[in-house]
Structure formats: C-alpha cells, structure tokens
MDAnalysis code that builds the backbone (N, CA, C; Angstrom):
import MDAnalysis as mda
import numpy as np

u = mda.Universe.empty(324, n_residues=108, atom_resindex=np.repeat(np.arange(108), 3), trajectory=True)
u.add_TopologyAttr("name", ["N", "CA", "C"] * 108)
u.add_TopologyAttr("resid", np.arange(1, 109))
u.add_TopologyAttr("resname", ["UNK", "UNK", "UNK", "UNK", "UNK", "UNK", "UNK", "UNK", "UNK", "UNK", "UNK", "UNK", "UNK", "UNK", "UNK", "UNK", "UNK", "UNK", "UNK", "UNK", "UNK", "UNK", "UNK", "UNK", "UNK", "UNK", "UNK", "UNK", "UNK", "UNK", "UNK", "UNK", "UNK", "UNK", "UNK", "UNK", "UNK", "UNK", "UNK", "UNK", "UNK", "UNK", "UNK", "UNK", "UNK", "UNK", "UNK", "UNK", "UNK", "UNK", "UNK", "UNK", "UNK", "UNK", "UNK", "UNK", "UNK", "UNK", "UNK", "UNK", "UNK", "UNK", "UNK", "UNK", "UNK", "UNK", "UNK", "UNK", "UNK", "UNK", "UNK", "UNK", "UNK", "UNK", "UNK", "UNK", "UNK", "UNK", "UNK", "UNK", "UNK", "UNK", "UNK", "UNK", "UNK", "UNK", "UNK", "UNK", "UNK", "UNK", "UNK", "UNK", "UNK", "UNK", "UNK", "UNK", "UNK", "UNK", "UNK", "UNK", "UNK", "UNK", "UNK", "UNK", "UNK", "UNK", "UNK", "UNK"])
u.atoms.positions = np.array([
    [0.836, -1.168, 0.000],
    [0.000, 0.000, 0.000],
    [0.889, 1.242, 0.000],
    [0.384, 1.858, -0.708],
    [1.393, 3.190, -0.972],
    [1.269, 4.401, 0.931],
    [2.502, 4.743, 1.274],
    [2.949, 5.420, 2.095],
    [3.304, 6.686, 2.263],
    [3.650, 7.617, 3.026],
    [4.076, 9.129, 2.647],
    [5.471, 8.678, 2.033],
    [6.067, 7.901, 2.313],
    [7.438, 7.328, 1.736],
    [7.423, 6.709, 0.215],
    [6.239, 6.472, -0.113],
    [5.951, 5.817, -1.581],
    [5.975, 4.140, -1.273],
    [5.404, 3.876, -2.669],
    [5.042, 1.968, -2.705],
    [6.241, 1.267, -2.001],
    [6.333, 0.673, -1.167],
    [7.778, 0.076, -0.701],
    [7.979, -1.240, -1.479],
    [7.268, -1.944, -2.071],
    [7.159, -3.036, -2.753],
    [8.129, -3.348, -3.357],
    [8.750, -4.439, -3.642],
    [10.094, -5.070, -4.282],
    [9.502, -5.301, -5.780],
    [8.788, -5.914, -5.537],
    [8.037, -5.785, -7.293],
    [6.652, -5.744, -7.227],
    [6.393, -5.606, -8.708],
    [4.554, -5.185, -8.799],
    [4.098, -6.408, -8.679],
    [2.703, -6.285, -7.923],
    [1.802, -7.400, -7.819],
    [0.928, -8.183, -8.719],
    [0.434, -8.789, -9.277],
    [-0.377, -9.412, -10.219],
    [-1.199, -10.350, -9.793],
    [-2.660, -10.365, -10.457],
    [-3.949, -11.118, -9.954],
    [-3.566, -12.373, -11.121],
    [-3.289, -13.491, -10.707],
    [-3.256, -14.924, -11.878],
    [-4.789, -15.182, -12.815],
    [-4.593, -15.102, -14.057],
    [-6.008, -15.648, -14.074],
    [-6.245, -17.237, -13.848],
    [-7.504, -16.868, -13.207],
    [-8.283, -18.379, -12.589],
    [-8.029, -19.831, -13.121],
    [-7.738, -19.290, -14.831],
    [-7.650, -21.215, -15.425],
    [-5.820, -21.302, -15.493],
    [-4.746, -20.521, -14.824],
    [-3.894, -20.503, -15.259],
    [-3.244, -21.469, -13.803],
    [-1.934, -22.214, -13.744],
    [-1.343, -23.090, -12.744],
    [-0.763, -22.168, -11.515],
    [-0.456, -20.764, -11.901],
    [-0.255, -19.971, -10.924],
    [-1.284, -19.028, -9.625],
    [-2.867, -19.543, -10.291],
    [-4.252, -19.379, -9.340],
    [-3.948, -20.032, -7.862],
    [-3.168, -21.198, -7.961],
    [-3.382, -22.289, -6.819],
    [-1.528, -22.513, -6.944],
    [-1.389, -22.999, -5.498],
    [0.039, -23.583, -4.954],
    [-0.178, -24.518, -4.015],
    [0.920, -25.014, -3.688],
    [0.560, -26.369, -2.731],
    [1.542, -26.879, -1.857],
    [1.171, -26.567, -0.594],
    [2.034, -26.765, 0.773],
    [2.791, -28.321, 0.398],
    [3.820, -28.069, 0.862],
    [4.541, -29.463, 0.829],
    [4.158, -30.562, 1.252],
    [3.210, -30.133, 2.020],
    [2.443, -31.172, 2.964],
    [0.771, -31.581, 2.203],
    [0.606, -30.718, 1.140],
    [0.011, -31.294, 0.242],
    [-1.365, -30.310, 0.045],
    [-1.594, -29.707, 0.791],
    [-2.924, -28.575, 1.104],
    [-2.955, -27.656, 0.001],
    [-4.149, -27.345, -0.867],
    [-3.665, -26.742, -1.664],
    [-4.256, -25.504, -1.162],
    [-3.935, -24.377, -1.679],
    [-4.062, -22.608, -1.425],
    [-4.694, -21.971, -3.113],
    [-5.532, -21.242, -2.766],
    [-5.784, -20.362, -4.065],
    [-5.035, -19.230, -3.566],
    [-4.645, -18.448, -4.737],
    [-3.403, -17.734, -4.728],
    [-4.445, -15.978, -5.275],
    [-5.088, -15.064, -4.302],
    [-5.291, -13.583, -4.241],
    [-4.680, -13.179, -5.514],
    [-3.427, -12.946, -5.034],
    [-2.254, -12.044, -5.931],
    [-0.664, -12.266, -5.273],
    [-0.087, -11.987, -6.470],
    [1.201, -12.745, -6.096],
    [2.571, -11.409, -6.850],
    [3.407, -11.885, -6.244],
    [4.544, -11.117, -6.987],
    [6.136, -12.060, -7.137],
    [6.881, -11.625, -7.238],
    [8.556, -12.527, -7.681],
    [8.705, -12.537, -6.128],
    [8.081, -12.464, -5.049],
    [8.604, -11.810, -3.476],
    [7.490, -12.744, -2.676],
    [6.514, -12.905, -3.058],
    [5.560, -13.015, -2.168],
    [4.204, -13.663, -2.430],
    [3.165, -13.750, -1.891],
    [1.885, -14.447, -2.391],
    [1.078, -13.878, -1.316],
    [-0.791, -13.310, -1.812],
    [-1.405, -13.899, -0.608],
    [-2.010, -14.516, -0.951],
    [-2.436, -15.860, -0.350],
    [-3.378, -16.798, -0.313],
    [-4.110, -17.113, 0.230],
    [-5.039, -17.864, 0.524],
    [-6.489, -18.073, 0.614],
    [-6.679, -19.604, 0.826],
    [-7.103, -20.346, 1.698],
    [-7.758, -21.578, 1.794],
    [-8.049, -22.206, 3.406],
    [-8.218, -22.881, 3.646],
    [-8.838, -24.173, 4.899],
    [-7.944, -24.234, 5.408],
    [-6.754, -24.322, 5.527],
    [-5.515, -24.574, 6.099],
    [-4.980, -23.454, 7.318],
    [-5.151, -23.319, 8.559],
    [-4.150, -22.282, 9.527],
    [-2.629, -21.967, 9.174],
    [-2.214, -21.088, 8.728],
    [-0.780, -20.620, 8.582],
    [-0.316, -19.968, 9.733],
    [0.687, -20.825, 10.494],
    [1.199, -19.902, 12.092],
    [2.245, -18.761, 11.516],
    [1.684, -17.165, 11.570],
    [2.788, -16.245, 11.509],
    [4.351, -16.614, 11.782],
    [5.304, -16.310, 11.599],
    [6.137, -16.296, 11.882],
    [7.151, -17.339, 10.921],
    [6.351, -18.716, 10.899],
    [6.875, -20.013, 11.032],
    [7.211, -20.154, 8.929],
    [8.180, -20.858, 8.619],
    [8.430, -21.477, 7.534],
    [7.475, -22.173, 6.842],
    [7.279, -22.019, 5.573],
    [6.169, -23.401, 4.894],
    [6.695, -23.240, 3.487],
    [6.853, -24.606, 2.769],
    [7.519, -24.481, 1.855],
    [6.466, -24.879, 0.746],
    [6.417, -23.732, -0.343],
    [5.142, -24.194, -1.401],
    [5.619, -24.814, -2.919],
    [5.003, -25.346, -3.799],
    [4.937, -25.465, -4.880],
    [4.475, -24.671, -5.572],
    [5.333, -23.926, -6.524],
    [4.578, -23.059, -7.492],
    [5.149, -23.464, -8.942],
    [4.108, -23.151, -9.996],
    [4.494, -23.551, -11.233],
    [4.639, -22.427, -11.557],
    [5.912, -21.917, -12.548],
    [6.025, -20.551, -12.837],
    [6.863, -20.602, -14.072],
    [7.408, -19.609, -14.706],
    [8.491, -19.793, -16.038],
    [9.289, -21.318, -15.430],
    [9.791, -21.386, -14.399],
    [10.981, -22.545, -15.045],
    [10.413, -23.674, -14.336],
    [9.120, -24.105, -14.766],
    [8.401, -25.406, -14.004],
    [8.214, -25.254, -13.046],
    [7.676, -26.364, -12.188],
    [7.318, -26.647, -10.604],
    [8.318, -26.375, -9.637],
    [8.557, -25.391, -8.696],
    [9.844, -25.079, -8.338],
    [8.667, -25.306, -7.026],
    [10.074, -25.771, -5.799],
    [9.535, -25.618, -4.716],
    [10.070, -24.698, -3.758],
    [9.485, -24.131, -2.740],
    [10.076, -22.293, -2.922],
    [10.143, -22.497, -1.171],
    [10.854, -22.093, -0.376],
    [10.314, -21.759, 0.800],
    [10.196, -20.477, 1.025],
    [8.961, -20.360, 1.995],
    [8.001, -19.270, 2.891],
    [7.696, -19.147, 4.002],
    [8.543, -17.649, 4.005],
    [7.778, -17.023, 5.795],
    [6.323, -16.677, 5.519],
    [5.312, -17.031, 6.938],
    [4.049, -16.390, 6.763],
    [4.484, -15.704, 7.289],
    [4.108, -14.607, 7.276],
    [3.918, -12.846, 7.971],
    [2.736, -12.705, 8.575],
    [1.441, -12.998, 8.177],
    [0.222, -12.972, 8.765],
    [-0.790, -14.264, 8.293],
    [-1.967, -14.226, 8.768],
    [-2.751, -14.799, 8.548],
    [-3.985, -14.882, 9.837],
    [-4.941, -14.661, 8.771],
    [-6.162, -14.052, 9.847],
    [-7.412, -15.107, 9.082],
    [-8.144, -15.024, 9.808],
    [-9.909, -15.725, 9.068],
    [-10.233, -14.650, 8.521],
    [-10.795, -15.094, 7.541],
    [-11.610, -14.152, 6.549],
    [-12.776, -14.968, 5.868],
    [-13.096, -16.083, 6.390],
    [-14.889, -16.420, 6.199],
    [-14.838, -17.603, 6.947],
    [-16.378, -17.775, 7.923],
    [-16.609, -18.646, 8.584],
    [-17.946, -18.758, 8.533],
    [-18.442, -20.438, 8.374],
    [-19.750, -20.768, 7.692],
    [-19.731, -22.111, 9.093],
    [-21.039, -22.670, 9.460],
    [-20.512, -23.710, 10.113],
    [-20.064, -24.609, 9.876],
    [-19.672, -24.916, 8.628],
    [-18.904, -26.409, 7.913],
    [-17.676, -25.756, 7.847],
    [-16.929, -24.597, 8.035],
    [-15.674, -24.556, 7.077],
    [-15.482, -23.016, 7.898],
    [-13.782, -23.139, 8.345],
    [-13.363, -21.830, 8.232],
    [-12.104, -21.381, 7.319],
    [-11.922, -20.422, 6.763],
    [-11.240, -20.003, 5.700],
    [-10.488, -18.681, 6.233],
    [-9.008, -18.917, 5.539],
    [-7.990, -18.044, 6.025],
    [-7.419, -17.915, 5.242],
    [-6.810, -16.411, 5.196],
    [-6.309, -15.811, 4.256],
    [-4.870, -15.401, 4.968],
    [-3.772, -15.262, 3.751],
    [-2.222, -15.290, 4.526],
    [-1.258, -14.913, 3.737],
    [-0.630, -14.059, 4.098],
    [0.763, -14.086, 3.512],
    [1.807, -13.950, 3.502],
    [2.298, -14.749, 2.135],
    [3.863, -15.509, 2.202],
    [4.758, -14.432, 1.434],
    [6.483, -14.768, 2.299],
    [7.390, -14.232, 1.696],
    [8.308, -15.256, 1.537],
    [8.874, -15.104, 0.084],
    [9.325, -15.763, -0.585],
    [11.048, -16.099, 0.118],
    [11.632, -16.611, 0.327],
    [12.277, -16.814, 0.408],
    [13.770, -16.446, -0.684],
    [13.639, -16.869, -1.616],
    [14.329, -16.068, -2.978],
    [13.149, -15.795, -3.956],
    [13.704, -14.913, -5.061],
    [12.665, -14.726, -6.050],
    [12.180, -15.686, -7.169],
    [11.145, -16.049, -7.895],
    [10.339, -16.715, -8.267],
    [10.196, -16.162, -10.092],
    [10.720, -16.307, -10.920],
    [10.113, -15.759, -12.304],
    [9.099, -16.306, -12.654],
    [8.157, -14.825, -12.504],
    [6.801, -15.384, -13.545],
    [6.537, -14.124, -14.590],
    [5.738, -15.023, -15.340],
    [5.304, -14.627, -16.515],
    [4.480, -13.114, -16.666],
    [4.266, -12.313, -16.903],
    [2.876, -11.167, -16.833],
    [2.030, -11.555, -17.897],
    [2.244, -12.639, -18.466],
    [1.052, -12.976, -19.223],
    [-0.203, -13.910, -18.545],
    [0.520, -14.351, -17.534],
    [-0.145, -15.035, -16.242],
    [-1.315, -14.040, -15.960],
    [-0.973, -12.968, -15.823],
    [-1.883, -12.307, -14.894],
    [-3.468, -11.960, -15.957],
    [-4.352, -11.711, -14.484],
    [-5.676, -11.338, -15.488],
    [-5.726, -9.633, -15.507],
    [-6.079, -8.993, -16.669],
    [-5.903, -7.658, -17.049],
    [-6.853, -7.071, -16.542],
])
C-alpha cells in the first residue's frame, strides 16, 4: 500500500487468471491454497488450512521454469470467512528467494 514514503514493494503485484497453474500452490504437505495475488517476493493466499505467523512453509509453485519448490515465511494470517462447515484463512507468504513469472499469467 502506498505510504508518505511511496510503494515500498520489491516488485509489482499481479492477480493470476483463474484457469492458469499460478491461481493455486501447494504446501509441501500437500494442502492446496488459491493464490489472491502474487509477486517474484511473495503471495497472498487463501484456503482451509491455519498458517502460524512467523513459522516457515515451503510451497509449490508452477512458474516460467516449471514446478519449483520455494520456501516461505508467513507474515500474517487471519480468518476471513466462517460458515458452520468450514473456516477459511487468508495469509501471507514471503518468498524466500525470487520466483520468475510470466505477466502474461496475470488477469488484465
């Protein structure tokens, strides 16, 4: 979010479109995440799964150079919908090194 200091962002963000392999990623442990918006730095994501702040999680992402498996700090993660079958949390990851993707990925 832009600051009196300006965008601090390492790179620009991008929304994946929905039918593309970069929509969704997948905890090592096998859980998969729909993927908000993402950048070469970072992700937020979205799914069923609790992400403990602080802690390491290492994802699968398909990006320019295939299925790379990436590790990630969560930084946050909060609920953001609760139904009585299902609660849903939203979170996000920092990349550990950077990630090349495509901008044709993204939806315009």
């Amino acid at each position: 979010m832009p600051t009196e200091h300006g965008d601090r962002r390492r790179a620009a963000r991008m929304v994946p479109d929905p039918m593309h392999s970069l929509s969704r990623v997948r905890l090592r442990a096998g859980r998969e995440l729909m993927v908000i918006d993402l950048s070469a730095f970072g992700a937020l994501v979205e799914g069923t799964t609790r992400l403990l702040p602080g802690t390491n999680v290492d994802v699968h992402i398909t990006g320019v150079q295939g299925r790379v498996l990436v590790r990630a700090r969560v930084t946050r993660c909060a609920v953001c919908a609760l139904t009585p079958d299902v609660v849903r949390y939203r979170g996000a990851l920092a990349f550990a090194s950077e990630v090349e993707l495509s901008p044709t990925d993204a939806r315009a």
